[in-house]
MITIDO-241330 format. One record per residue: x, y negated, z negated of N, C-alpha, C in turn; residue number from 1; residue in one letter. Coordinates in Angstrom, 3 decimals, m for minus. Each point is the difference from the previous one (the first is absolute). Layout:
BEGIN
<<X Y Z> <X Y Z> <X Y Z> NUM 'a'>
...
! end
This chain:
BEGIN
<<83.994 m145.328 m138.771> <m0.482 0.592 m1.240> <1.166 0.172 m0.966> 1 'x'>
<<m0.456 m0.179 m1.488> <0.909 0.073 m0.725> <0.022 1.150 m1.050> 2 'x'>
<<0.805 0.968 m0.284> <m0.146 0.861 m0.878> <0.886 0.269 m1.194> 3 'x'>
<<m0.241 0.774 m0.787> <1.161 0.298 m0.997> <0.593 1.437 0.440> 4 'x'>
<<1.378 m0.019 m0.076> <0.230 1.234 m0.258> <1.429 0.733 m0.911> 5 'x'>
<<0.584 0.759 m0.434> <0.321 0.262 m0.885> <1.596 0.668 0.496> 6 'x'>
<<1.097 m0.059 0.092> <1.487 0.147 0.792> <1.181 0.021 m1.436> 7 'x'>
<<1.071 0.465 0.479> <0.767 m0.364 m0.472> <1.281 m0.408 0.559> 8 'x'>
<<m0.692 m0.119 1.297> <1.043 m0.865 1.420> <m1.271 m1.583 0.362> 9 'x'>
<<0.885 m0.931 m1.168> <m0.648 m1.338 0.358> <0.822 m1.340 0.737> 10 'x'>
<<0.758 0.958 1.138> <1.097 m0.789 1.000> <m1.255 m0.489 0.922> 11 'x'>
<<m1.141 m0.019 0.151> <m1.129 m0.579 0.968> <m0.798 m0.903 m0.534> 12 'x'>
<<0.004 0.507 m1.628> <m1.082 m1.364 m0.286> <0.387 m1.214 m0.412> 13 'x'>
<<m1.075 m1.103 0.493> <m0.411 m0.983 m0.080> <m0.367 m0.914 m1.313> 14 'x'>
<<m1.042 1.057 0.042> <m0.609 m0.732 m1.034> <m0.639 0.962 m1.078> 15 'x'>
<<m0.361 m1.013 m0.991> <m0.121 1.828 m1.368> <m0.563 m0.649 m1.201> 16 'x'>
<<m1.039 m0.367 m0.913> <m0.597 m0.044 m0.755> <0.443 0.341 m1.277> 17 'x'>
<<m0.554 m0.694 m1.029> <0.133 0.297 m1.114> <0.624 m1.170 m1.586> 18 'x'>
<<m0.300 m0.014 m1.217> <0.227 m0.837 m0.540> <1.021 m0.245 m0.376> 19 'x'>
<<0.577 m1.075 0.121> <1.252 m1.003 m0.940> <0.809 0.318 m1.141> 20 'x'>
<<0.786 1.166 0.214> <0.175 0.450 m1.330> <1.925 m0.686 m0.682> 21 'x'>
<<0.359 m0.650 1.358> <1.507 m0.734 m0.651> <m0.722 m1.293 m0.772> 22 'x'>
<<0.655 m0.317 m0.971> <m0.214 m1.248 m1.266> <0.209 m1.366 0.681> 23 'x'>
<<m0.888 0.019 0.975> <0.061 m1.565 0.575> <m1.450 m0.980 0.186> 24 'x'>
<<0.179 m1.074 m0.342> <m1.294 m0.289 0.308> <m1.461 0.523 0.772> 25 'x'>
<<0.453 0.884 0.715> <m0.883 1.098 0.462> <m0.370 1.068 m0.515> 26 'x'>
<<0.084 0.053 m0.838> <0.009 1.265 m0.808> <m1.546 0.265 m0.393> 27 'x'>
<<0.239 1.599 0.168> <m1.856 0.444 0.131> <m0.882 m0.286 0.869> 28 'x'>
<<0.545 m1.089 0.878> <m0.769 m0.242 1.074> <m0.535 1.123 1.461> 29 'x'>
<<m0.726 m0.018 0.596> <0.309 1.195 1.476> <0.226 m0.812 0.690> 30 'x'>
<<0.989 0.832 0.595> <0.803 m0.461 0.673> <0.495 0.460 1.303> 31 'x'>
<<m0.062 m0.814 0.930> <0.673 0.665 1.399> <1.100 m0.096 0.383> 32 'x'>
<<0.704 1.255 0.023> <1.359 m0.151 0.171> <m0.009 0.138 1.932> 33 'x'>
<<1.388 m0.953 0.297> <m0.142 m0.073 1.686> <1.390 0.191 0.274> 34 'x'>
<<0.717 1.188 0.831> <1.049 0.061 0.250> <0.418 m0.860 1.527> 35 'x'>
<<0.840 m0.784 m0.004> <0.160 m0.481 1.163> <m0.971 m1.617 0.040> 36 'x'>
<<m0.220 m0.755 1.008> <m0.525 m0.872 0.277> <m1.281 m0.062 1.179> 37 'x'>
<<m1.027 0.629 m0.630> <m1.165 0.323 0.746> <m0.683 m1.122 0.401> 38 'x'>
<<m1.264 0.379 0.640> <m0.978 m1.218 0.406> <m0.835 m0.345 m1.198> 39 'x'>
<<m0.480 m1.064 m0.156> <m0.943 m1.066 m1.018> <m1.082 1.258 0.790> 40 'x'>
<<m0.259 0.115 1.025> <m2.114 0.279 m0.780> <0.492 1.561 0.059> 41 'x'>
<<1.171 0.910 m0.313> <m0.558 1.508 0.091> <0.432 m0.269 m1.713> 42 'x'>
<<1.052 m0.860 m0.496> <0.109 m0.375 m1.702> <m1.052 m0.114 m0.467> 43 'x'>
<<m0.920 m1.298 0.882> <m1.454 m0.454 m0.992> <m0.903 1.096 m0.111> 44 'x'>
<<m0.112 0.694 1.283> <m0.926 1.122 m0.088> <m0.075 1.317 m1.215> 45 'x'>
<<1.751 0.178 m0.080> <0.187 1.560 m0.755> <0.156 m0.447 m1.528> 46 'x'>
<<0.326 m1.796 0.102> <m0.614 0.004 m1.673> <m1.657 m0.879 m0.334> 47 'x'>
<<m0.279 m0.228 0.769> <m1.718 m0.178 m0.261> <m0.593 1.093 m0.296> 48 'x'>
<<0.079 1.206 0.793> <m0.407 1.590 0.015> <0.645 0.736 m1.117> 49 'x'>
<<0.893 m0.449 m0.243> <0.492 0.513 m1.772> <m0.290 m0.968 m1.040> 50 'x'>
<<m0.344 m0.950 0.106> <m0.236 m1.473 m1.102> <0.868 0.472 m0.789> 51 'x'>
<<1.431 m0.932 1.012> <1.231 m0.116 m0.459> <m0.089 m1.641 m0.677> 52 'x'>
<<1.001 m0.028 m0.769> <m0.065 m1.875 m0.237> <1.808 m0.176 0.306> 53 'x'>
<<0.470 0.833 0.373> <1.740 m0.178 m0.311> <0.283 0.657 1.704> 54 'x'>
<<0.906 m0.700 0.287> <0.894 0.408 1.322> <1.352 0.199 m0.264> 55 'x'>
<<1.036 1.340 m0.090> <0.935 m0.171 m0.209> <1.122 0.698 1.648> 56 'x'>
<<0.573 m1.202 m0.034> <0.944 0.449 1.402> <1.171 0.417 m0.307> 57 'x'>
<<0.450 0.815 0.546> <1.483 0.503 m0.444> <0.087 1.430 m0.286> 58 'x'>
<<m1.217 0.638 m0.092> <m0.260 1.154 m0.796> <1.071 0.732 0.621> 59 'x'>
<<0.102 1.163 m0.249> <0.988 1.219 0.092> <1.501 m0.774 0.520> 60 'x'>
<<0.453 m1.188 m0.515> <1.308 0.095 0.582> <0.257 m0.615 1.291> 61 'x'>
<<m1.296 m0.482 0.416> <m0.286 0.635 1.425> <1.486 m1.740 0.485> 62 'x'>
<<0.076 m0.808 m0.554> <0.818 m1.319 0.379> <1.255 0.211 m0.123> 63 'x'>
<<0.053 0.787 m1.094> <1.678 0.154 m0.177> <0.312 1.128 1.066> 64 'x'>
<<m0.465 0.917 0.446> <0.179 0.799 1.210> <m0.206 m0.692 1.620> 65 'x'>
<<m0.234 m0.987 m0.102> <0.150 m0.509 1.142> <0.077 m1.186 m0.289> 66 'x'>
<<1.394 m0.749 0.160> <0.167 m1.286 m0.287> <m0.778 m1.041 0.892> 67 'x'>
<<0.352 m1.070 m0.897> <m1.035 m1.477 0.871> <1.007 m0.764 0.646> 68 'x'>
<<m0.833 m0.753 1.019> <0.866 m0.957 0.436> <m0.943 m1.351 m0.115> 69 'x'>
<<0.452 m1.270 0.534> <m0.748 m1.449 0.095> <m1.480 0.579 0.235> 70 'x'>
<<m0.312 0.718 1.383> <m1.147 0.308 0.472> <m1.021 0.730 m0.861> 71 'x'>
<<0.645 0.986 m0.315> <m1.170 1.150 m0.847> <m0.140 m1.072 m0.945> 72 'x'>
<<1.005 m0.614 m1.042> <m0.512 m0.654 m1.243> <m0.796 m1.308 0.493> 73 'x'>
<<m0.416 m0.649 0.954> <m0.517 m0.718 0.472> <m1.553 0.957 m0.169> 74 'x'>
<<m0.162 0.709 0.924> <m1.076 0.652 m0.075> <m0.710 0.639 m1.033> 75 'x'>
<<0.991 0.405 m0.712> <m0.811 0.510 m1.610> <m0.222 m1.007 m1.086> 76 'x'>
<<0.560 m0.963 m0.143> <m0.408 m1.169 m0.610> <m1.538 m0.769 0.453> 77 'x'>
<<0.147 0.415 1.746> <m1.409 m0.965 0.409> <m0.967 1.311 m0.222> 78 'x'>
<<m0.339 1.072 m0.337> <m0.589 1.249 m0.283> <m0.353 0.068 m1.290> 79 'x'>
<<1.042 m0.584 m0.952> <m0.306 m0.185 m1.606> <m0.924 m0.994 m0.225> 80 'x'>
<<0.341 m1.083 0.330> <m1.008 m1.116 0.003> <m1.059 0.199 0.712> 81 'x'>
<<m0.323 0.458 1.195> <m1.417 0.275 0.386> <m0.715 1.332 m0.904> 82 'x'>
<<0.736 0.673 m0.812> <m0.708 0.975 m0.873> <m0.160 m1.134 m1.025> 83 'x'>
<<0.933 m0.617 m0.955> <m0.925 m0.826 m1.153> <m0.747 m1.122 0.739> 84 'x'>
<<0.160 m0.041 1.187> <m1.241 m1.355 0.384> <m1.768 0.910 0.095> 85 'x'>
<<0.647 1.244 m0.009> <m1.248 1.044 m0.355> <m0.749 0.160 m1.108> 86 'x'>
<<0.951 m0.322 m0.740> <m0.614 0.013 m1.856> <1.181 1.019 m0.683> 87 'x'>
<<0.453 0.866 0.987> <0.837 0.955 m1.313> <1.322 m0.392 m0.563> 88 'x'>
<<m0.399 0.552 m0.643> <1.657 m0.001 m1.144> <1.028 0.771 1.335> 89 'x'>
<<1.511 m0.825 m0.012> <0.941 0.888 0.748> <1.279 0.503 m0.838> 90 'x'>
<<0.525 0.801 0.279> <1.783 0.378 m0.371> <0.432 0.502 1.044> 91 'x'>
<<1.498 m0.865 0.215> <0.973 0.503 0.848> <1.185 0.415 m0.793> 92 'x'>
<<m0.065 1.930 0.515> <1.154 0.516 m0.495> <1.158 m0.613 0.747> 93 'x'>
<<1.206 m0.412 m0.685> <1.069 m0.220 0.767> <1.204 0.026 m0.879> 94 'x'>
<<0.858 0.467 1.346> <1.166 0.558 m0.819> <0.824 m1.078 m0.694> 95 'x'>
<<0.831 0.411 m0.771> <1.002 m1.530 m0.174> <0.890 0.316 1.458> 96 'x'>
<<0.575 0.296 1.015> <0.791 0.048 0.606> <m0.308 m1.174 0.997> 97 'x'>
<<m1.837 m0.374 0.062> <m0.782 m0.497 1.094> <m0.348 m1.238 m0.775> 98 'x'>
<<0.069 m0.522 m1.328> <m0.443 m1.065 m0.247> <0.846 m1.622 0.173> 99 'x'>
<<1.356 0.414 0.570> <0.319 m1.664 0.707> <m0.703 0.316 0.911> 100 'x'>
<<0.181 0.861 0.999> <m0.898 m0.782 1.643> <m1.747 m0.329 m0.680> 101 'x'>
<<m0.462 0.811 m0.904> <m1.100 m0.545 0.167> <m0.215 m1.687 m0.497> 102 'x'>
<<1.391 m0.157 m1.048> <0.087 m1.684 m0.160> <0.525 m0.867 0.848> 103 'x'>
<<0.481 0.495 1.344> <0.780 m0.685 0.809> <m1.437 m0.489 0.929> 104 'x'>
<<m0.966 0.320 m0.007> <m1.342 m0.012 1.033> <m0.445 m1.408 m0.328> 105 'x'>
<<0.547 m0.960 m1.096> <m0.688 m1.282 0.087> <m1.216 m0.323 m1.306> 106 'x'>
<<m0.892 m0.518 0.540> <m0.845 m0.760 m1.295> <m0.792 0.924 0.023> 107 'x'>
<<m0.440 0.661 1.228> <m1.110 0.878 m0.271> <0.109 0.801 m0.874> 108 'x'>
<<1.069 0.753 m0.321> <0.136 0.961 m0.874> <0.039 m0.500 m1.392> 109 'x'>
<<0.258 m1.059 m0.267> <m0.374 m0.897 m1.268> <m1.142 m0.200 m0.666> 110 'x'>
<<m0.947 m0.518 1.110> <m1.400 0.106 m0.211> <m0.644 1.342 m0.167> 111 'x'>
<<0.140 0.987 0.892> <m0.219 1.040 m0.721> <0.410 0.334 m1.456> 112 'x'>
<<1.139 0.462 m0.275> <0.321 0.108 m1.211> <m0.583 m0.800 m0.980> 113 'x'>
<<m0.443 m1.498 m0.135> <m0.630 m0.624 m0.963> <m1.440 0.807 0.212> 114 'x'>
<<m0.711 0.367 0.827> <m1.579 0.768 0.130> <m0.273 0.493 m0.972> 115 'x'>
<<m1.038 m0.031 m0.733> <m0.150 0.773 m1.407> <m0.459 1.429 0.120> 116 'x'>
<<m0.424 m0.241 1.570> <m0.231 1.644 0.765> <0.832 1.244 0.514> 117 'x'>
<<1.060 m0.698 0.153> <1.381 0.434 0.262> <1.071 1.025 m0.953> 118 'x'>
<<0.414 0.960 m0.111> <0.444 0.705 m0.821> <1.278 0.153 0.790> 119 'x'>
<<1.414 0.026 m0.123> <0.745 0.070 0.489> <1.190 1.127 m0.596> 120 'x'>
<<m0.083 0.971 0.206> <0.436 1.199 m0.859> <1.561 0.037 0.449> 121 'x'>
<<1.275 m0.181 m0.627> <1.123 0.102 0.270> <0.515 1.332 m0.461> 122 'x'>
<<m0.032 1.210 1.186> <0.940 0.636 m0.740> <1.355 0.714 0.530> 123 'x'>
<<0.749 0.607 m1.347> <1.223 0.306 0.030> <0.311 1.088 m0.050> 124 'x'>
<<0.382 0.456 0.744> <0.480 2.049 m0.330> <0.864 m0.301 m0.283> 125 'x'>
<<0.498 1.259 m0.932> <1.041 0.107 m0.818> <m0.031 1.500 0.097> 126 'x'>
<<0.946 1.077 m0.133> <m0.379 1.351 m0.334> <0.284 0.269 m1.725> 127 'x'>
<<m0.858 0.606 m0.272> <0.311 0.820 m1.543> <0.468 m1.257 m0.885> 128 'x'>
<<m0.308 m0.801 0.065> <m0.392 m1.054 m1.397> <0.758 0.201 m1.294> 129 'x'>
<<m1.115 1.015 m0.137> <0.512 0.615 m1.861> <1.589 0.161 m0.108> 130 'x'>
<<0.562 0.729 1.068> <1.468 0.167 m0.153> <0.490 m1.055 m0.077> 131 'x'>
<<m0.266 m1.212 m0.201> <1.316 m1.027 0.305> <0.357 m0.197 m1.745> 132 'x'>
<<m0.716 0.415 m0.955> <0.243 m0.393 m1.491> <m0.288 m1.402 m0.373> 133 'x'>
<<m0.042 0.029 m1.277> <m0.915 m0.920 m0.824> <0.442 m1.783 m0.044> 134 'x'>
<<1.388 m0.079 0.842> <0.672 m1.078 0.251> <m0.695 m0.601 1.513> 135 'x'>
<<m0.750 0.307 0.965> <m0.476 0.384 0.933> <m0.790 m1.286 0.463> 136 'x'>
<<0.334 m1.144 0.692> <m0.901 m1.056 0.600> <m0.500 m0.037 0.908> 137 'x'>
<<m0.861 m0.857 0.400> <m0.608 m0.546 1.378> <0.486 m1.232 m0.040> 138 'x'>
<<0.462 m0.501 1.321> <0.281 m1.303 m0.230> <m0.715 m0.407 1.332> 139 'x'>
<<m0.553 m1.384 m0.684> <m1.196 m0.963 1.187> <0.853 m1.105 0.632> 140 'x'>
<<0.981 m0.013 1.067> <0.813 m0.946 m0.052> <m0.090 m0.758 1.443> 141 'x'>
<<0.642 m0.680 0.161> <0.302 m0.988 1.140> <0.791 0.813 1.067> 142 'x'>
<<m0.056 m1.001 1.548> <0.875 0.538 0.750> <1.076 m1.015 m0.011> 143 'x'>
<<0.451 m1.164 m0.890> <1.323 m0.013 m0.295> <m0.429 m1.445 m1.111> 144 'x'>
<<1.438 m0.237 m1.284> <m0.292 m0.728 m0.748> <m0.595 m1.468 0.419> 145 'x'>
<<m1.124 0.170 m0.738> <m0.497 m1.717 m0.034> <m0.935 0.370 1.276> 146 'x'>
<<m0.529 0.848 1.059> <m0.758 m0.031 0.966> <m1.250 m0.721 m0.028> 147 'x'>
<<m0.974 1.195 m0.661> <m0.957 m0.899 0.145> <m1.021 0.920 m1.166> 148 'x'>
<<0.213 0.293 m1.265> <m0.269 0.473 m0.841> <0.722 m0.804 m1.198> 149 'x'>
<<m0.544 m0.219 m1.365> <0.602 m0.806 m0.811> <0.915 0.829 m1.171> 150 'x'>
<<0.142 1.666 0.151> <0.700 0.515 m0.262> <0.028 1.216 0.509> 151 'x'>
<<m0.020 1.266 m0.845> <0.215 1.240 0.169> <m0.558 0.528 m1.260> 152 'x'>
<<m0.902 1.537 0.193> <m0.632 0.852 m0.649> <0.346 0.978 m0.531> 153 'x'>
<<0.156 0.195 m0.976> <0.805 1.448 m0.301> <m1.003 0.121 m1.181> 154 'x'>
<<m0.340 1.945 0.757> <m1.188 0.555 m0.890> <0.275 1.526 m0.404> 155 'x'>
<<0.320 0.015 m1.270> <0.372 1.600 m0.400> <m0.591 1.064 0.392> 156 'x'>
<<0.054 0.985 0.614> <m0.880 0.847 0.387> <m0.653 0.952 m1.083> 157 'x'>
<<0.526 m0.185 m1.347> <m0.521 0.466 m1.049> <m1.593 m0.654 m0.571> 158 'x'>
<<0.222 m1.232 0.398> <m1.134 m0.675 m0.395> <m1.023 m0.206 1.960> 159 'x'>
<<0.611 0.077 1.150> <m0.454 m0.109 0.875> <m1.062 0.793 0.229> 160 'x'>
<<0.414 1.892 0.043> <m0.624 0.845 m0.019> <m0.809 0.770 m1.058> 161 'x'>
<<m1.162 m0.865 m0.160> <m1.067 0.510 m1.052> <m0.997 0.358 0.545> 162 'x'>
<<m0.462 0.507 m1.045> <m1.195 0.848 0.193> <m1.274 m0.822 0.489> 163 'x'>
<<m0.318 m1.243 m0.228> <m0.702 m1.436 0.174> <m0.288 0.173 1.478> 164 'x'>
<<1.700 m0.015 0.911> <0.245 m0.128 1.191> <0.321 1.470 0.839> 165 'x'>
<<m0.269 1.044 m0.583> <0.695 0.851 0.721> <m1.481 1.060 0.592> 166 'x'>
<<0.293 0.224 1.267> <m1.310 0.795 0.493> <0.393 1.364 0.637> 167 'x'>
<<m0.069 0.999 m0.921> <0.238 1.845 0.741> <m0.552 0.359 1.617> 168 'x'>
<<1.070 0.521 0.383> <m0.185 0.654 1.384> <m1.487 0.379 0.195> 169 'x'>
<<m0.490 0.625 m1.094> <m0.985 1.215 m0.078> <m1.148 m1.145 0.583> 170 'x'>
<<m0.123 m1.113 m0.285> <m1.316 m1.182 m0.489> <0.041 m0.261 1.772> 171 'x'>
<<0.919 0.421 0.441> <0.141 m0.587 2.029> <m0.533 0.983 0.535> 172 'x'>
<<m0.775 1.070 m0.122> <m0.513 1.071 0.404> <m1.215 0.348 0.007> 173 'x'>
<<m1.103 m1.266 m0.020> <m1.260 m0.301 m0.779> <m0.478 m0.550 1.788> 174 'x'>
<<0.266 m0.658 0.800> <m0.178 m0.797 1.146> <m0.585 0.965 1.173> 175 'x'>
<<m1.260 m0.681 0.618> <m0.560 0.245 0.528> <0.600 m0.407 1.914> 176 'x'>
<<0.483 1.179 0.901> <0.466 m0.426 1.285> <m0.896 m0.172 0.429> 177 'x'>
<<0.112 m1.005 1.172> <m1.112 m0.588 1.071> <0.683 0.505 1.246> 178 'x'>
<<m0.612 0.853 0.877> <0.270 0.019 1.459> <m0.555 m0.646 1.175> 179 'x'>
<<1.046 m0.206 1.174> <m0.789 m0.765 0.788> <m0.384 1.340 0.769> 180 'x'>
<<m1.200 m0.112 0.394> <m0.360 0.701 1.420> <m0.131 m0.222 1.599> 181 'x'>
! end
């Protein structure tokens, strides 16, 4: 049985409901967020029963707190694709720290990424942002000249961080937990 219930210790859950509110092709959608790498039918089940259209993996952090190796990313790749061979829209949160091994995995991960179902969310912690001042970049770069990128990105954080793209703490507090019983 599955229930909702209401904590502010969410070191147990799973899984947790609610709509799409980061600026990504998913957006506005409901959405099931899945911490960890669960089974295909307790996923299909808890978003049929919510008429979810979006699967998002990665939720709370949960990858960058426990790193991957060949195996796990083997397994969550064949977990992504059997969710869009389902029909839904997917996103995988992932850190930048984790995105060579996930390019080191071969073609498969290629083909995914071209999927038009596929959302592939890269992100970057940084602490306190605003402090770095108005000179302040991101840079999208290679792991060494000429690799395998045809240059390098450099994006002001003045113009990076807008309002377009930017989503308040407060808007993550809207999500519905799912328990297992």
């Amino acid at each position: 049985m599955i229930r909702e219930y209401q904590t502010n210790d969410t070191s147990d859950v799973i899984f947790f409901v609610g709509t799409e509110i980061e600026k990504t092709p998913a957006f506005g959608l409901t959405t099931l967020f899945v911490v960890g790498t669960q089974s295909l039918d307790k996923i299909d089940q808890i978003a049929k029963e919510n008429q979810c259209q979006h699967v998002y993996f990665g939720a709370n952090h949960c990858y960058y707190k426990q790193p991957f190796n060949s195996r796990s990313v083997c397994e969550l790749f064949q977990r992504i694709k059997e969710v869009i061979d389902l029909g839904y829209l997917v996103t995988l949160d992932l850190d930048s720290k984790d995105a060579m091994l996930f390019q080191s995995t071969g073609e498969e991960i290629f083909q995914l990424l071209r999927n038009e179902k596929f959302i592939p969310v890269i992100s970057v912690k940084l602490l306190q942002w605003d402090q770095y001042g108005k000179n302040a970049h991101l840079k999208i770069d290679d792991v060494g000249f000429r690799i395998s990128n045809p240059g390098v990105w450099s994006h002001s954080l003045d113009t990076l961080l807008s309002n377009e793209t930017f989503t308040p703490w407060e808007l993550y507090k809207q999500d519905k937990v799912i328990k297992n019983d």
